[in-house]
N, C-alpha and C positions, 0 to 999 in steps of 0.2 A: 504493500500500500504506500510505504512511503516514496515522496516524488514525483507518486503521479497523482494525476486528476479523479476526482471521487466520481463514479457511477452514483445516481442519483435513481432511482425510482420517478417515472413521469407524472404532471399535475392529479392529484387527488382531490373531485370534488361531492363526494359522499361517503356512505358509508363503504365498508368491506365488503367488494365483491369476489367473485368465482375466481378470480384470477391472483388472488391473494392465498389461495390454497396450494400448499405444494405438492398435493396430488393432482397432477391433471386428470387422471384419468376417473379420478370420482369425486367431482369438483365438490366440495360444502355449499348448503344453502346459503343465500348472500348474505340471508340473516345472522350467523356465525359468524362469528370473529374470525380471522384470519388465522388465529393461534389454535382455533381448534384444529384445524387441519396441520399443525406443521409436523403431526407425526403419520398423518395416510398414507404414507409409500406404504407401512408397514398396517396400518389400524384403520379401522372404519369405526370408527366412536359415536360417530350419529348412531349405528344401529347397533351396535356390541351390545348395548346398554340395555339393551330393552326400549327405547327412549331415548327421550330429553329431559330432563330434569327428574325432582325427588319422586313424581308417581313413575316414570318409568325406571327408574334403578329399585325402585318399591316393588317391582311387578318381575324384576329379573334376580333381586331378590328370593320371591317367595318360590321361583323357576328352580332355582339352584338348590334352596334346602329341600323341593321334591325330588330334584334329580338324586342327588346327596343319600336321602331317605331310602329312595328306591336301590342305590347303587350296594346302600349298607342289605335289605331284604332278601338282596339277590345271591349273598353268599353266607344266609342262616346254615348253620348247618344241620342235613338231612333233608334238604328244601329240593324235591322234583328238578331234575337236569333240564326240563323243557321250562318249567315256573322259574327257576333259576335264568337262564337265557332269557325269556321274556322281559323279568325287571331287567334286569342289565342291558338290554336292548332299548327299554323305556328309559332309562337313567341316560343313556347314550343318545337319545334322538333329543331328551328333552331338554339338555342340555347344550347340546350343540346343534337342536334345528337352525336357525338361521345362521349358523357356518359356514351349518351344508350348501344352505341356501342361497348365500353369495360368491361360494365358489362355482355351483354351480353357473350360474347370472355371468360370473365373469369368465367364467371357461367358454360359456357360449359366445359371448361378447370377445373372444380374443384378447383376457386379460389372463394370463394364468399363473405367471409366477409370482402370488400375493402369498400372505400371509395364511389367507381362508383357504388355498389352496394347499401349503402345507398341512396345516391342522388335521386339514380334511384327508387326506393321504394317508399320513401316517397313523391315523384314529380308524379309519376305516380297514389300512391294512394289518393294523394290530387288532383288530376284531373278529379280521375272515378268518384267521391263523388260530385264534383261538383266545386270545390274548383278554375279555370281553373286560376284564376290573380295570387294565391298563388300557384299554380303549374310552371307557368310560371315566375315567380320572383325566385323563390326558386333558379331552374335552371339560369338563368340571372343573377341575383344575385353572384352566385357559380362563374360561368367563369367571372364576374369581377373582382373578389375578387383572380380567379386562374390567371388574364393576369397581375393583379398592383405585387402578389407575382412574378409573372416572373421578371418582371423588379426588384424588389427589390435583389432577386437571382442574376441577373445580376451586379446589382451595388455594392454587398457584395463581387461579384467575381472578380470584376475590377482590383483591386489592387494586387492578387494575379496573374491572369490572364499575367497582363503587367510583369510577369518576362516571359512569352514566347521569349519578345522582347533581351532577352539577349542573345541569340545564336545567329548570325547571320549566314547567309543562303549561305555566299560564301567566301572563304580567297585566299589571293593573296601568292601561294609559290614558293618559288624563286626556278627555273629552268634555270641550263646553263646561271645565273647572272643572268636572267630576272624573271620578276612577271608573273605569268601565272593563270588567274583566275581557281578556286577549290572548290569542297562540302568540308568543313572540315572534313566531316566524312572518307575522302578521303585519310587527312594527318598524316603523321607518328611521333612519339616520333623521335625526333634529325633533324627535316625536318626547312628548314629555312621560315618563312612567312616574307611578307610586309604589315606594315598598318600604312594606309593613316591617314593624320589630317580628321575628323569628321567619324571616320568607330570604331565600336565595335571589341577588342579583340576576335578573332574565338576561340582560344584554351589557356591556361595554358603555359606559358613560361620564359624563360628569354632574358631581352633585351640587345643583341650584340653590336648593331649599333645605333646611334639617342638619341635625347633627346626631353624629351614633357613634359605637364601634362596630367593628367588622372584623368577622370571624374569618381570616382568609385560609384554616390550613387545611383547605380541599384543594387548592392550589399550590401553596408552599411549604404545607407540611408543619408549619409553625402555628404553633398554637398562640401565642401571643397577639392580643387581639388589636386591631387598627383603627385609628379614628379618623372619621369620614366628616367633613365640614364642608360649607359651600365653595367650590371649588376643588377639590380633590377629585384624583380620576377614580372610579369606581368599574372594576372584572367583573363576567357574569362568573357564577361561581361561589360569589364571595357571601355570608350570611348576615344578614343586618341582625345584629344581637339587641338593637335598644331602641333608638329614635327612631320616626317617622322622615325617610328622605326622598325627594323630589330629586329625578335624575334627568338629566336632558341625553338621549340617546346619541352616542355618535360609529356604533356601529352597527350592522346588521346581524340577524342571530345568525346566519352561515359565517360572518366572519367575526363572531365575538372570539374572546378566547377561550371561553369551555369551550365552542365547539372545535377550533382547530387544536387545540389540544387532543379530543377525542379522535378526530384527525391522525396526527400524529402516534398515539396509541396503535390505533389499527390498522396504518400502512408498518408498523414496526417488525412486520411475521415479514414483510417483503425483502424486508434487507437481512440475510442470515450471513450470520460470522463463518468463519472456513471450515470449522469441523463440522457445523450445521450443512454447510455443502459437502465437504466429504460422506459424511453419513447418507445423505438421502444419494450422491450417484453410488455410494458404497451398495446400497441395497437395489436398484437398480440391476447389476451386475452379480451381485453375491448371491442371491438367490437360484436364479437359473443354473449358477456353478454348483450348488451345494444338493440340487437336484439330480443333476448330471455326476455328481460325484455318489449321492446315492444311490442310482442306479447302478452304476458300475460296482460300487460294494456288492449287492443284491445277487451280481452277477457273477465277481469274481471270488469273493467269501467263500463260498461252499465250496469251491474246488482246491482253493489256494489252502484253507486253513485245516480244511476236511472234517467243515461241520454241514448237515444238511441242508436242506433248503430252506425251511421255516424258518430256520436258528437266523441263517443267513439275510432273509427278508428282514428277519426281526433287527438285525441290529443297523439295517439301513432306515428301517422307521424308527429307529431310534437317531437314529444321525440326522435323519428330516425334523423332528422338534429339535433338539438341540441346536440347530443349524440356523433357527426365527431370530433375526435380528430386531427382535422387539427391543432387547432393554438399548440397544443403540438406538433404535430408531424413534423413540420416545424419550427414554431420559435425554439425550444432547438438547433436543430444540425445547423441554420441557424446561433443564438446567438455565439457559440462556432468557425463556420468557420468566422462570420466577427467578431470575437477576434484576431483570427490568420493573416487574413487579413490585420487588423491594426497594428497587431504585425510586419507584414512584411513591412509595410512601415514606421517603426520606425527601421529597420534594423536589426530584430531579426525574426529568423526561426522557429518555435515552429511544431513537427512534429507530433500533435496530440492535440484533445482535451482533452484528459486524462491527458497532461504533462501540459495543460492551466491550467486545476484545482488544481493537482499537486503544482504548481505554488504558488495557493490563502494559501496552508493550511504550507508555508514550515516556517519551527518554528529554524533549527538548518539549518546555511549555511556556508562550507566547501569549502576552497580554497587553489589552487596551491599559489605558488609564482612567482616563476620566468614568466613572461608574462601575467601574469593575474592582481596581485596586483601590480608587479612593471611593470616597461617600458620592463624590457628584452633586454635595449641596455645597455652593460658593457660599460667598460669605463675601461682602461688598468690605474690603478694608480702607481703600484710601479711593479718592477722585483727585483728578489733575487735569483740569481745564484749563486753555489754553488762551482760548475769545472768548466764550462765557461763561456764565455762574455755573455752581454744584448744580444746582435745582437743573437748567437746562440742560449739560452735559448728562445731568442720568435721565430723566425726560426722553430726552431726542434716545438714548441708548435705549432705554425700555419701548418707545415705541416702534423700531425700528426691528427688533427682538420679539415684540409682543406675538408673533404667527409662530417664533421658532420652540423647539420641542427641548431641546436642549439645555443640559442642568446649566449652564455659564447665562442661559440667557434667562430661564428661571428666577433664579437668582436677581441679577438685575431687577429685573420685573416686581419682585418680592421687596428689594431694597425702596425701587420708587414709589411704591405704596398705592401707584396711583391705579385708574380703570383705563383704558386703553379706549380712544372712541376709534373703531374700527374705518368712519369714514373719513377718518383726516389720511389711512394709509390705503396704497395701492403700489402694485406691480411688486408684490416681495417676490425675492431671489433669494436662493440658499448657493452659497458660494463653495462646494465641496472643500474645506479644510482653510478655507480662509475665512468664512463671516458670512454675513446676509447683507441684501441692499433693499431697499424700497424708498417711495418717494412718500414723504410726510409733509400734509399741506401741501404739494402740489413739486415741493423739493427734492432731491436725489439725498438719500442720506444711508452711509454706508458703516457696519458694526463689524469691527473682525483684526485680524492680527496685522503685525506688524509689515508681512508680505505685501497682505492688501491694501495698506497705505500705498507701501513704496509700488505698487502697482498705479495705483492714480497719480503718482508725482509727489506726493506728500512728504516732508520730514517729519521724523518723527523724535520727539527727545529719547534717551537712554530707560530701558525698562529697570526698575527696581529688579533685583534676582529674584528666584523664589515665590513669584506669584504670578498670577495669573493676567494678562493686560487685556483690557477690550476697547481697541481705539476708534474713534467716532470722528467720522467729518462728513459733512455738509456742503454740494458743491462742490467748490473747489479748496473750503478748505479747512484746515483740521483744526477740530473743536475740544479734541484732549480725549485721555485715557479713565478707563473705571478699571481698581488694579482689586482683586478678586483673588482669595485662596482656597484651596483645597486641601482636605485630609484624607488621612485612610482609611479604611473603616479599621473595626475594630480586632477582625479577625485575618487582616490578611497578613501579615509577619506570622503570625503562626502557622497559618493553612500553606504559605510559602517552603516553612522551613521544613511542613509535614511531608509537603510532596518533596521534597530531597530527600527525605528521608525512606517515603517509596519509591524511590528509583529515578525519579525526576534528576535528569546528569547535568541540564542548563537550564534558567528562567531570561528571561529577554522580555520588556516590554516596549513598547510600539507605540509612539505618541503624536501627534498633530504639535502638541505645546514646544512652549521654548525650553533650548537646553538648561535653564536656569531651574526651572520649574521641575523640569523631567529627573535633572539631577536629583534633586533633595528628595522628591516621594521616591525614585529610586535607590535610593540610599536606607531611607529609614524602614522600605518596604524587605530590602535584603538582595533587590533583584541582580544577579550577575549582567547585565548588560543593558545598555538605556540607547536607546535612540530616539533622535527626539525631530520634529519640524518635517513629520513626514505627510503627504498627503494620504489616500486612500487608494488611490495607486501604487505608490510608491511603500506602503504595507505588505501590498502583496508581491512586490519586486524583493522587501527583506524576507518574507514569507521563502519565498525561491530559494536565497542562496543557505536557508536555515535549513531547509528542507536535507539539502546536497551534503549535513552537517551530520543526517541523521545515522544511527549506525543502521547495517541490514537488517530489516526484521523489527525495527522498531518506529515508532510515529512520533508527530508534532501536532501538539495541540493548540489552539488558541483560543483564547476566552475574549467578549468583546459583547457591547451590549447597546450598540448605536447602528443609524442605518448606513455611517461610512463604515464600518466594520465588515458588512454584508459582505464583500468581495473579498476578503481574508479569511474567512468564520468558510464560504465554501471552498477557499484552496486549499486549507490547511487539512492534517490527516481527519482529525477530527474539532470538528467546527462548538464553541460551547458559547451558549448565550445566555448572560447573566442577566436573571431580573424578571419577575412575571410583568414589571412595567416599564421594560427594557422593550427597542423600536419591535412593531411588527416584523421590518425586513429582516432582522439579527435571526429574528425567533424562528422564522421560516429558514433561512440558508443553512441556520444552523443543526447538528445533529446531535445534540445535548442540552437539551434546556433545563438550566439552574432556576427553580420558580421563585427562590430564594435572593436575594442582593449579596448571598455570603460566599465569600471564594472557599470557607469550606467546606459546604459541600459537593465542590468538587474533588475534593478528599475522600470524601466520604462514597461519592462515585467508582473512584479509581477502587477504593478497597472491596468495596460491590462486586465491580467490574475482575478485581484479582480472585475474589474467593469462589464467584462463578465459574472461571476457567480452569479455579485448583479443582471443582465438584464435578465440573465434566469431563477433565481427563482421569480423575477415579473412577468414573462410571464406565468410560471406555476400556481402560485397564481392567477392571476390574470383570467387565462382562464377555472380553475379549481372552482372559484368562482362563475363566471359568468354562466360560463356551469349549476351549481349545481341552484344557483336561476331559470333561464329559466325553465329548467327541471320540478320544484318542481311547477311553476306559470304553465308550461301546461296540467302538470297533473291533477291541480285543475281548468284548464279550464280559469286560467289568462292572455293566453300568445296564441297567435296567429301563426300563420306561417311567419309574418312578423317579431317577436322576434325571431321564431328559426333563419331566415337568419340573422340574426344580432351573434347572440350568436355562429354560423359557421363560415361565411363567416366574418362578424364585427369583431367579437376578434382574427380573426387570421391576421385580416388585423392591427390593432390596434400591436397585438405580433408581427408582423413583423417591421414593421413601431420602436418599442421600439428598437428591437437585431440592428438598421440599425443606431443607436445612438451612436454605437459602431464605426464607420468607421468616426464621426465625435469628435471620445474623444480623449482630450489633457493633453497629458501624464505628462505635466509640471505644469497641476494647483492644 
């Protein structure tokens, strides 16, 4: 990965469709997540189960302890050899009818070397032989081992599942003064809603009227709760814990953030890490071989070892179970979605298995500045006007600022206290990495760094070190500097020196600001190398030659939470964007959204992301082990049909049950 350019997944603009399924060949309803399917090479989970949900595992359930019943009746002893045969035949069908039934379905269809095909083989041929307890166990066995994987599927999907619960299903918009209940998909950008103390934000907005706190940690995990006053931006998602607040809509429910969040979630099965691809062509190919190597036991056994025929069948149906690459083909992509799982309820979004692995090998980590390492709230320290007064020098600066999104201009804004009459300005300009323009009162008046003076001809006096300058002119000419500081937050020196401490071999941050500035947060942040006065191009040109820095086998990450970032956030191996109220562009390009403003929980990712890959190469070792001994002990006649179901059904019950270890690891110890 490292060096080159990310493959992306094309526009997604609904839910999870057919094509998010890794079995083509038995696509999942579209209603299904994406993740249910990422083990169908080998499983069909829609119907294994009985069902869908608690009455169908209820019903496959009560299936299994008749089979069970009957399998025990059939070998009373003194029990008629024909009454005998019957239950064991009954315990056999009733147990593994729809099996049968899909190997059949797909033998006719030209689909044959599945899973239902094995089962079905070697269940069937351990029965005609005589075999009827280990025919019927085998089966039995199978669907127990397929109902405890259900539930476990279930409970890796829990926690991603409960962000459904963040859309709410109806909004109150005000009409003719009054609340008038609404589908939010109903409501418009500039539409006014009301919501009530205990009801979830519908849509994306800002709040007018009211004052409250807000419950945000459906989104960022944080339970600490937020206060919302006229003026503050307010996520659909978020839960109004107190006041009554009036919000003015400014996005639509397809494009609020619950929903591209959920978004996100569900394209995340499309992007699988490399063993998640090795595994599914593994099973592709291994199947058909382990067939064709059965038969040939079948064939050459009884003459080479010089045991009969049966003996000989029998331990090639024993090689055919042993042989089901379930616990691979279920724990890896099982491993990987309950990483993300956990990921997401530590408040980070991870949009792929590939970006979790990503994740384990990143060696060189790159950061913006402004809202990432520091806070992002200025803080107006000095003015130095040049031709007129404080008052007008921050005046002209706030409203020239007043459209931009950006914490420097915030700030400002904040400092001048005042209300912005929208009709005094026209024609703003965002100057990528220099400032903005717009004409105030009918004048050109320009906000932004030292470049973009000396772009208009301007001189400019000497900037103080260490802070931040916002130079302002008017026409032709310069009306003085608003000099502005920033800090860190509070956990980035430590989340910095955490990621050295896993593995992280260089930190580099990437700034627009002057070197004076870029020095000092880089210094007290800890960062090994600063560069500073870059535009947003020129990010991704340092991005490059970082890249070419990286060792084999290992990535570069960048963190970055503005919409100049967007073009570095997608070169880099893995893109992370900090802040649930961090730009939409960041949040889209990127492939790790922190919902959080804290750099550690990108620590807290990485360790995610590392104990994920330690739980799936156990499961592969582990079931690639165990598979290989069985195997080798039936073919020399050591190992029964009661060890293949153990070596099938046991280790993937076993590989499940480890990847499920995941949803109870703590990110802090």
């Amino acid at each position: 990965m490292t060096g080159r350019k990310k493959s992306r997944p094309g526009p997604r603009h609904g839910g999870t469709s057919e094509s998010a399924c890794a079995c083509r060949e038995d696509p999942c309803s579209s209603s299904a997540s994406a993740q249910d399917c990422a083990c169908c090479a080998c499983h069909d989970h829609s119907h294994a189960h009985g069902g869908s949900g608690e009455e169908g595992r209820g019903a496959s359930r009560l299936r299994l302890i008749v089979s069970g019943l009957l399998l025990a009746l059939a070998f009373l002893p003194g029990l008629p050899g024909p009454l005998s045969f019957l239950l064991g035949a009954a315990a056999y069908l009733l147990a593994g009818w729809d099996v049968l039934l899909r190997a059949g379905r797909n033998l006719a269809a030209g689909r044959v070397f599945d899973e239902n095909f094995l089962m079905s083989l070697a269940s069937l041929g351990a029965f005609f032989i005589g075999q009827r307890a280990e025919a019927a166990a085998v089966m039995l066995f199978y669907q127990v081992g397929e109902l405890f994987q259900g539930y476990a599927v279930d409970r890796s999907r829990r926690s991603v599942r409960e962000l459904m619960d963040l859309r709410p299903d109806r909004a109150f918009r005000i009409v003719d003064g009054r609340p008038v209940e609404t589908n939010p998909e109903d409501i418009a950008v500039g539409d006014l809603i009301l919501v009530h103390p205990g009801e979830k934000i519908p849509l994306d907005g800002d709040v007018l009227e009211g004052e409250s706190w807000l419950d945000t940690s459906a989104l960022t995990g944080e339970s600490e709760p937020r206060p919302a006053n006229p003026g503050s931006p307010v996520l659909s998602g978020f839960l109004n814990q107190s006041g009554v607040l009036k919000v003015r809509v400014q996005k639509t429910y397809g494009d609020s953030t619950a929903s591209r969040i959920l978004r996100l979630v569900e394209d995340s099965a499309e992007n699988k890490a490399v063993p998640e691809q090795f595994i599914t062509k593994f099973a592709g190919i291994y199947t058909p071989a382990v067939v064709a190597v059965a038969i040939i036991l079948a064939l050459l056994l009884p003459p080479l070892a010089g045991i009969g025929w049966a003996e000989g069948l029998h331990r090639a149906l024993i090689f055919l179970v042993v042989s089901c690459p379930c616990a691979l083909v279920i724990s890896v992509p099982m491993g990987y979605f309950a990483g993300i799982g956990r990921a997401s309820r530590a408040g980070v979004l991870v949009k792929g298995g590939n970006y979790l692995e990503a994740l384990c090998h990143a060696e060189i980590a790159v950061f913006d500045k402004t809202g990432t390492l520091t806070r992002g709230k200025f803080r107006v320290v000095k003015l130095a006007p040049v031709s007129v007064s404080d008052k007008e020098l921050l005046e002209y600066a706030a409203l020239v600022e007043s459209l931009s999104s950006h914490p420097v201009a915030r700030s400002i804004r904040e400092a001048w206290g005042g209300s912005a009459d929208t009709t005094r300005i026209s024609e703003y300009t965002e100057l990528p990495g220099k400032g903005v323009r717009a004409r105030v009162d009918g004048q050109s008046v320009w906000a932004g760094t030292r470049i973009l003076m000396e772009d208009l001809g301007l001189s400019v006096p000497g900037d103080d070190p260490g802070e931040t300058v916002v130079h302002v002119a008017k026409g032709g000419a310069y009306l003085g500097g608003v000099f502005l500081r920033d800090t860190l937050k509070k956990d980035t020196a430590e989340a910095l020196r955490a990621l050295k401490s896993a593995g992280v071999r260089k930190t580099v941050m990437l700034t627009g600001d002057r070197e004076e500035v870029a020095a000092r947060i880089g210094k007290e942040a800890g960062i090994d190398e600063v560069v500073s006065g870059l535009l947003p191009i020129d990010k991704v040109s340092r991005i490059e030659v970082l890249l070419k820095e990286t060792s084999p086998g290992r990535t570069l990450l960048y963190a970055g939470d503005g919409i100049n970032d967007a073009p570095a956030l997608r070169r880099a191996d893995v893109g992370v964007a900090m802040g649930a109220l961090g730009s939409d562009a960041a949040m889209e390009a990127a492939d790790v959204v922190i919902m959080t403003d804290e750099l550690s929980s990108l620590v807290s990712a990485m360790k995610i992301a590392r104990s994920t890959r330690r739980i799936v190469q156990e499961n592969i070792a582990f079931a690639i082990s165990v598979k290989l001994l069985v195997l080798v002990m039936g073919a020399l006649g050591l190992a029964g049909m009661w060890q293949a179901v153990f070596a099938d059904v046991g280790v993937s019950l076993l590989a499940v049950a480890n990847a499920m270890r995941l949803l109870r690891f703590r990110v802090n110890e």
